[in-house]
C-alpha positions as CSV (number, residue, x, y, z in Angstrom):
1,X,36.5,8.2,5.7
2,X,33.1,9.2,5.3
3,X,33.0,12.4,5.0
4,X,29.8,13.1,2.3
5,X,28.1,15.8,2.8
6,X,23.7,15.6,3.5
7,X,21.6,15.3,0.8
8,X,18.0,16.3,0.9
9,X,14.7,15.6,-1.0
10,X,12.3,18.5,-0.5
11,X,8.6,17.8,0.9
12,X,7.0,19.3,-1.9
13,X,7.1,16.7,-4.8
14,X,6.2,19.2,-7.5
15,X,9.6,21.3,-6.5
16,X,12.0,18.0,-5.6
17,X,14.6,16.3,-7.2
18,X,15.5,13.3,-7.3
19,X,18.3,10.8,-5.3
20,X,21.5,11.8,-6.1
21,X,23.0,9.7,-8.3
22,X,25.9,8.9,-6.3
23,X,23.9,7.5,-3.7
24,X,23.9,4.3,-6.1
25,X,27.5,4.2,-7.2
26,X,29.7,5.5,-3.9
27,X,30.8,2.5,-1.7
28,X,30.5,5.1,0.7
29,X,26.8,5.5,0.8
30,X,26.6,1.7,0.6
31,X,28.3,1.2,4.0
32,X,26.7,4.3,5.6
33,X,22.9,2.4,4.4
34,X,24.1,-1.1,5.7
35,X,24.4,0.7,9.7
36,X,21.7,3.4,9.6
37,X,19.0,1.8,7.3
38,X,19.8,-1.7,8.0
39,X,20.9,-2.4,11.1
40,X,17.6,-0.1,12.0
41,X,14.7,-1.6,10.1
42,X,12.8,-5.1,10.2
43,X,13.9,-7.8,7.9
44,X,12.1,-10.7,6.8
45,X,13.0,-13.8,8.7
46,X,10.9,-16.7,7.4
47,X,8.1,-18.7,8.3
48,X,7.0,-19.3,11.7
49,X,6.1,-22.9,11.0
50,X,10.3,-23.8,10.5
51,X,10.0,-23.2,14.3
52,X,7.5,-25.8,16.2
53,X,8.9,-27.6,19.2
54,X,11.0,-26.7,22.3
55,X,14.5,-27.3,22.0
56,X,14.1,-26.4,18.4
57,X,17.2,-24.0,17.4
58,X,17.8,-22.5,14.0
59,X,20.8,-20.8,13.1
60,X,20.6,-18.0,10.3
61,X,22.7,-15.0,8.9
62,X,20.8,-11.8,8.5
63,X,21.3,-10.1,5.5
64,X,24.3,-12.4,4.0
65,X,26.4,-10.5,1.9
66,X,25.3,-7.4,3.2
67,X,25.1,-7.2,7.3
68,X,26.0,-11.3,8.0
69,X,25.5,-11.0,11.2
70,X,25.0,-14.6,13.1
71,X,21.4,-14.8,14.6
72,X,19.8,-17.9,16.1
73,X,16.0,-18.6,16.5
74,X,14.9,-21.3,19.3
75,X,12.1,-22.0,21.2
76,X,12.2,-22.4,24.7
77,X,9.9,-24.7,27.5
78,X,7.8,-22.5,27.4
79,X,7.2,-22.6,24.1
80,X,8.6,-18.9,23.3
81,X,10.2,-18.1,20.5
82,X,13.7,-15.9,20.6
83,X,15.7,-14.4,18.5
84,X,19.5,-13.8,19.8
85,X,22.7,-13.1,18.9
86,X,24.2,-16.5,17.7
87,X,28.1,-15.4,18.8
88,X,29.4,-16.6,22.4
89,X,30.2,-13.7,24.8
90,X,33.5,-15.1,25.6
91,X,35.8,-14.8,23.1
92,X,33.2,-14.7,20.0
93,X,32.7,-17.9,18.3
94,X,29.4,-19.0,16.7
95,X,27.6,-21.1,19.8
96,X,25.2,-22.9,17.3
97,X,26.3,-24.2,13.7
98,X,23.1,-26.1,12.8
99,X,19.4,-26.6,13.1
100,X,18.8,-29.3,15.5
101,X,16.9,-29.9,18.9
102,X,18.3,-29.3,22.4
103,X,18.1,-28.9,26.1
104,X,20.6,-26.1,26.3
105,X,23.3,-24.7,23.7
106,X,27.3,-24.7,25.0
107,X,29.9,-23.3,23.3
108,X,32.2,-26.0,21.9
109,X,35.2,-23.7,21.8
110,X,35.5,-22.7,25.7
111,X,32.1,-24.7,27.5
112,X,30.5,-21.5,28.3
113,X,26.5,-22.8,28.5
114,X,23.0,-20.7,27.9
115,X,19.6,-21.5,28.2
116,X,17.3,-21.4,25.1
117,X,16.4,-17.8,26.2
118,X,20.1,-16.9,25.8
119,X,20.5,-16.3,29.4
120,X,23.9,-17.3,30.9
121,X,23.8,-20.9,32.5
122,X,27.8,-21.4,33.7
123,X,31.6,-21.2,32.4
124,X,34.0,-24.1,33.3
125,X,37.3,-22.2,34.7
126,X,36.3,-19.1,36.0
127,X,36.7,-19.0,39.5
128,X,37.7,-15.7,41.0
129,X,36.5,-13.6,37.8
130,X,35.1,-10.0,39.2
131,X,31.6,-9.2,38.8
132,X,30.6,-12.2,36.9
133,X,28.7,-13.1,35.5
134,X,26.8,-10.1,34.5
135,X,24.0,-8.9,31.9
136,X,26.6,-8.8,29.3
137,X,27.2,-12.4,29.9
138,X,23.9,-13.6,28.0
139,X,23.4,-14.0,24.5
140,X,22.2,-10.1,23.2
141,X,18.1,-10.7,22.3
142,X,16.9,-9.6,18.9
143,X,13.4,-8.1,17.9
144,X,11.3,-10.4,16.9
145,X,7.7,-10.2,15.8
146,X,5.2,-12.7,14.0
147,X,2.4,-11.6,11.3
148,X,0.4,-13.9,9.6
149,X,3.1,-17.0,8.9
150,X,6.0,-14.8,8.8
151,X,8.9,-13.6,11.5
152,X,10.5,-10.4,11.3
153,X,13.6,-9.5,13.0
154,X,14.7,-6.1,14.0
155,X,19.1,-5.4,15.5
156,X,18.0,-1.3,16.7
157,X,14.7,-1.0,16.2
158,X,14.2,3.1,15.7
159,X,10.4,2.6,14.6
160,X,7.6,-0.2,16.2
161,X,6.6,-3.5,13.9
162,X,2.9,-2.1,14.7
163,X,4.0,1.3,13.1
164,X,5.7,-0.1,10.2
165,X,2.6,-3.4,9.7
166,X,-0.7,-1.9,10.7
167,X,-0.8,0.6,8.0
168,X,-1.1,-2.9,6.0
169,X,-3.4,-4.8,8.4
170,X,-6.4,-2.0,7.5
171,X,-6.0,-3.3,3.7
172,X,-5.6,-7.3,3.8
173,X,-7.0,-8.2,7.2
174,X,-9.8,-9.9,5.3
175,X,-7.6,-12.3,3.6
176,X,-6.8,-16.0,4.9
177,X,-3.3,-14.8,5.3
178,X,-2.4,-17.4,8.3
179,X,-4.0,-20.5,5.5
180,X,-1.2,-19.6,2.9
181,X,1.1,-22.5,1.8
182,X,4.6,-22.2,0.8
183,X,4.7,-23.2,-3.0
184,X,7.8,-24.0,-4.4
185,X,7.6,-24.5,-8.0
186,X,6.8,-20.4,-8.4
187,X,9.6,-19.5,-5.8
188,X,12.8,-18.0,-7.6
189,X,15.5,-16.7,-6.3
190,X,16.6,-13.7,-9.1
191,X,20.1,-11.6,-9.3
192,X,20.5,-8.1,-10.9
193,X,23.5,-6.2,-11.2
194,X,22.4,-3.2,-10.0
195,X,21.9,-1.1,-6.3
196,X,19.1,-2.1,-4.2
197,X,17.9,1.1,-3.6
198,X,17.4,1.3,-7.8
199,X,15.4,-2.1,-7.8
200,X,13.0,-0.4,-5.4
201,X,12.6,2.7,-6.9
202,X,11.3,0.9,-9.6
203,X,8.8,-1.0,-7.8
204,X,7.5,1.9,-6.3
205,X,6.8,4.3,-9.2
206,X,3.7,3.5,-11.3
207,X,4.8,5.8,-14.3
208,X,6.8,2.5,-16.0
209,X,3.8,0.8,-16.1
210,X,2.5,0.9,-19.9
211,X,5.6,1.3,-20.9
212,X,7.5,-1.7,-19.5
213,X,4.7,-4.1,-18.7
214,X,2.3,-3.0,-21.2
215,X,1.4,-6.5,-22.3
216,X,2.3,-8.3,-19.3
217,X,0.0,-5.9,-16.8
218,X,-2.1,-5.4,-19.4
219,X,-5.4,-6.7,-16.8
220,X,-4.8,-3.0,-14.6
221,X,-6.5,-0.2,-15.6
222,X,-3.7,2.1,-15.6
223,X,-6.1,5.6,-15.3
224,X,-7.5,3.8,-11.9
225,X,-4.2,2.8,-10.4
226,X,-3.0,4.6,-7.0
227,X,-0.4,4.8,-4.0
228,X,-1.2,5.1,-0.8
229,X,1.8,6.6,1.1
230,X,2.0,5.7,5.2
231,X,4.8,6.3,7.2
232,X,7.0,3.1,6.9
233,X,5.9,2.0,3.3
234,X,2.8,2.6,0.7
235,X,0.2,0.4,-0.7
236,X,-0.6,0.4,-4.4
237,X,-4.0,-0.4,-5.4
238,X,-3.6,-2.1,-8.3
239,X,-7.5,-2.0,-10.0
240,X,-8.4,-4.5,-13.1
241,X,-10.4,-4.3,-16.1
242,X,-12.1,-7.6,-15.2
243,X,-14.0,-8.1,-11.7
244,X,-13.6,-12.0,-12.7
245,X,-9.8,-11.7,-11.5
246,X,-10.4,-9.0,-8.3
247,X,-10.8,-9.5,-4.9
248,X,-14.3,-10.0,-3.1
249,X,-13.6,-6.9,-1.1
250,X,-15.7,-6.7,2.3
251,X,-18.6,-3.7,2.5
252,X,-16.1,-1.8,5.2
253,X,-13.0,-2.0,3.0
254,X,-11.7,1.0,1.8
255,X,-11.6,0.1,-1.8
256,X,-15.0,-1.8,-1.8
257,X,-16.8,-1.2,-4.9
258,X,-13.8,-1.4,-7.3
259,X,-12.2,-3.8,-9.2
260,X,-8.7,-4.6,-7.4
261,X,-6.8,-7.0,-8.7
262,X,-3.6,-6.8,-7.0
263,X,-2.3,-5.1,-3.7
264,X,1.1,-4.0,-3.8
265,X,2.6,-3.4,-0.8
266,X,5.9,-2.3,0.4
267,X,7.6,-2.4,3.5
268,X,10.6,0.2,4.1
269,X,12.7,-0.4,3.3
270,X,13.5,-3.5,1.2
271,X,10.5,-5.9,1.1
272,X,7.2,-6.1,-1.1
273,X,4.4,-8.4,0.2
274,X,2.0,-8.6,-2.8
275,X,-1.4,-9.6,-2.4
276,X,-3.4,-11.2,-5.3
277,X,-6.4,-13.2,-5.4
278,X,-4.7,-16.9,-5.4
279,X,-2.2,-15.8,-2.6
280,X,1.1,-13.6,-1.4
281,X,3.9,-13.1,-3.4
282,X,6.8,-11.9,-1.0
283,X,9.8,-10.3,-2.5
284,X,12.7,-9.7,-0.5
285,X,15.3,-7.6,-1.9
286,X,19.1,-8.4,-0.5
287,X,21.6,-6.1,-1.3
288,X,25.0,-8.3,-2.3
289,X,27.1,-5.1,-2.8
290,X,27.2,-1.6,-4.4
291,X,25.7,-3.1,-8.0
292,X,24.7,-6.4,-7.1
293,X,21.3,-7.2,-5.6
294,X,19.2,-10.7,-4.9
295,X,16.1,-10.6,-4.9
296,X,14.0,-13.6,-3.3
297,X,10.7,-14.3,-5.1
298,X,8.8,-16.7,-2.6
299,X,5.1,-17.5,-3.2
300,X,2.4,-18.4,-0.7
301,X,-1.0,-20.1,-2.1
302,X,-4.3,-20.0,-0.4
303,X,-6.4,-20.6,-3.4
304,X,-4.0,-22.7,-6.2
305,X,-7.2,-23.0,-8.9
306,X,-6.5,-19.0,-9.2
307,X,-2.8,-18.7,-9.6
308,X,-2.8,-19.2,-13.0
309,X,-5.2,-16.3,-13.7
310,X,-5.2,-12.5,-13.3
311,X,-2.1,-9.9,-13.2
312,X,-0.2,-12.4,-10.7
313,X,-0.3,-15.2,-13.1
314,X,3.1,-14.6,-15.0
315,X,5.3,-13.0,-12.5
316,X,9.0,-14.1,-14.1
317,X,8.3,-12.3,-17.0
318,X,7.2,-8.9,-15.1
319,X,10.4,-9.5,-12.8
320,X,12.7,-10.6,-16.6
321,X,11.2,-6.6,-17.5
322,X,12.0,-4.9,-14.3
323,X,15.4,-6.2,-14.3
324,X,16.2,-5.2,-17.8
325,X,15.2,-1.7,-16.8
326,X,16.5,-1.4,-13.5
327,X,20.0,-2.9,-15.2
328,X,19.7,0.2,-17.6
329,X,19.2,2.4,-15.1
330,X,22.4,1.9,-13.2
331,X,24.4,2.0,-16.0
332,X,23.1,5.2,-17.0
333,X,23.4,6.7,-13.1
334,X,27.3,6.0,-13.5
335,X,27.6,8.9,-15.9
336,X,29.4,12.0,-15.6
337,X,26.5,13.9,-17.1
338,X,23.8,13.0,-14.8
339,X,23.2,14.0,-11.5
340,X,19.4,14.5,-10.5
341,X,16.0,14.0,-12.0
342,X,12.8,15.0,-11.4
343,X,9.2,13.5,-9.8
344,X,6.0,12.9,-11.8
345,X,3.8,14.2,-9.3
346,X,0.9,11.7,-10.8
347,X,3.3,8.8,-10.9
348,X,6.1,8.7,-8.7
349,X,4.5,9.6,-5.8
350,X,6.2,5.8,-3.9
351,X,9.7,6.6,-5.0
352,X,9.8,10.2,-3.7
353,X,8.6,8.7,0.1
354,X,11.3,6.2,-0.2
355,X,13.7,8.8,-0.9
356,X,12.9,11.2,1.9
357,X,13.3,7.8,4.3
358,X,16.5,7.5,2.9
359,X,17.9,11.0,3.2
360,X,16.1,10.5,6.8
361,X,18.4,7.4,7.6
362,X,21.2,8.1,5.6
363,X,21.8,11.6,7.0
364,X,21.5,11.0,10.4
C-alpha cells in the first residue's frame, strides 16, 4: 500500500535539502514515479524518417521495463502520422505485432478491424450489441509531436510539448538540426545499476566537473560554465578554452560573444539532447527497475570532420566516469546513516529544479 508520506524541497536553494534518500531505494516511490512522472511526461520516440509512406505501421513498447505499454505508429492516406494504443478494444490483444505496410489493421484474435487512424471500421458477430459501436470502440490516440528528426510521445500529457521544447528552440534554432544523420558506430546502448533519478542528478549538477572529468572535460572553462533553469528542463552552457572547437553563434544568440563548446540540454524528466559542434548526442535514460537503469547513447552528425574534436569527441569515457560515480552513489544512499544533503548554491543549481519537479509529481 502506498502510504509514504510528502516530501518537499524548499524554493530557496541556500536553505533546501536534498531528495530523500529513500526516494532511490523504496519500490514504493519507484511505482508511484512510473504513473505520476511517467505516464505524464513526453518520451522520446525515435526518428521521424522510420515512418515515410501510408500504410506504414510500426509497433513499439514505451518505456520497456518500466511502463511497457503497446503503442503503434502508422501513417494514414493522408499522410498523417498517429500514435495509438496498439491493444484491441475487444478483449485486449496486441492488433499489430510487426512493422510492415497496410490498408487497414484487424485483430487476428476476434476480426475486429480499424482504420490507420485507429478509428473503428467493423466486428464480425455482433449483431444486436447495445450502443455499439461507440468512442470507446477505436483504438485510444497518443500525443505525438515532431522536432527536428525526432517523435515524442506523451499517455496524459499534464504540460504542452511547446512548454517543455521552446525553452530549447531559443538556444539551437540556428543549428541544421533537421540535416543530422543517425551514426551508428558512436551509438551505445549503456547499463548502470543504479535509480534513474540518481543518473540524472548527476548530469544536472556542474559541481562534479573537475573532479570526475577533470581530464576528460578538460576543453570547458569550468569558472565560465552555467545553468539555465526553465520550467520543464535547463540548459547548460558549456563554454571552452579554445574558440577552434565552439560554435559560430549568430549576432542575436544569447550567448554570442563566448566561446561555447557544448550545449547541454535536458528535458524533464529523463532525456539529454546535447548539442556540440559536429552534431546531437541524445541520451535517453530508461529506468529497468529500482537500481537498474539503461541509458541509450544515440548520435546524430551534421558535420563528421568535427566529431573527433572538442569536449564531444570522447563521450564513452565521460559516460565509463559518470557511471562509476553514480554506481557509488547508490550504494552509499542505501545506508542507515544518510538521509539528506545539501545544495551548492553555485553548482547544483539543475539538480535542485529536478528535485522540486519531482516532489511536484511525486506528491500529487
Amino acid at each position: 500500500m502506498d502510504n509514504k508520506p510528502s516530501f518537499q524541497i524548499a524554493d530557496d536553494i541556500a536553505h533546501a535539502e536534498t531528495l530523500p534518500a529513500e526516494v532511490y531505494v523504496d519500490p514504493v516511490w519507484y511505482e508511484r514515479a512510473k504513473e505520476k512522472i511517467f505516464t505524464q511526461s513526453w518520451q522520446f520516440v525515435g526518428e521521424s524518417a522510420q515512418m515515410k509512406t501510408a500504410g506504414h505501421v510500426r509497433p513499439f513498447t514505451l518505456l520497456e521495463g518500466c511502463l511497457d505499454e503497446p503503442l503503434l505508429l502508422t501513417i494514414d492516406e493522408k499522410m498523417q502520422t498517429h500514435c495509438l494504443s496498439n491493444v484491441c478494444t475487444h478483449r485486449g490483444t496486441l492488433v499489430v505485432e510487426g512493422e510492415g505496410h497496410v490498408k487497414g489493421m484487424r485483430c487476428r484474435y476476434h476480426g475486429r478491424k480499424f482504420a490507420l487512424d485507429g478509428s473503428f471500421v467493423s466486428m464480425p458477430e455482433f449483431d444486436g450489441v447495445a450502443n455499439f459501436p461507440s468512442e470507446k470502440d477505436n483504438l485510444p490516440r497518443v500525443a505525438l509531436e515532431r522536432w527536428g528528426p525526432f517523435l515524442f510521445c506523451n499517455l496524459n500529457p499534464v504540460f504542452s510539448f511547446a512548454e517543455w521544447i521552446e525553452p530549447l528552440n531559443k538556444r539551437v534554432s540556428f543549428l541544421p538540426v533537421d540535416r543530422a544523420v543517425f551514426d551508428p558506430s558512436t551509438s551505445h546502448d549503456y547499463f548502470l545499476k543504479a535509480n534513474w533519478a540518481l543518473y540524472c542528478d548527476n548530469y544536472l549538477e556542474e559541481f562534479h566537473l573537475p573532479y570526475v572529468h577533470g581530464t576528460s572535460l578538460s576543453g570547458l572553462d569550468y569558472a565560465e560554465y552555467r545553468h539555465d533553469l526553465n520550467p520543464y528542463g535547463s540548459i547548460q552552457i558549456g563554454v571552452g578554452k579554445s574558440k577552434k572547437d565552439s560554435f559560430e553563434l549568430p549576432k542575436d544568440h544569447p550567448d554570442f560573444g563566448k566561446n561555447v563548446a557544448a550545449f547541454y540540454s535536458w528535458l524533464f524528466p529523463n532525456l539529454m539532447l546535447n548539442f556540440y559542434p559536429w552534431g546531437i548526442s541524445v541520451n535517453v535514460v530508461y529506468p529497468l527497475g529500482l537500481d537498474r537503469t539503461k541509458v541509450s547513447f544515440l548520435s546524430y552528425v551534421w558535420d563528421k570532420d568535427r566529431q573527433s574534436t572538442g569536449v564531444g569527441s570522447d563521450l564513452h569515457r565521460v559516460e565509463m566516469e559518470d557511471e562509476e560515480v553514480v554506481e557509488a552513489v547508490q550504494r552509499g544512499v542505501r545506508s542507515r546513516l544518510y538521509d539528506r544533503g545539501r545544495y551548492s548554491p553555485r553548482r547544483e543549481t539543475g539538480t535542485h529544479h529536478f528535485h522540486k519537479l519531482l516532489a511536484r509529481f511525486l506528491n500529487r
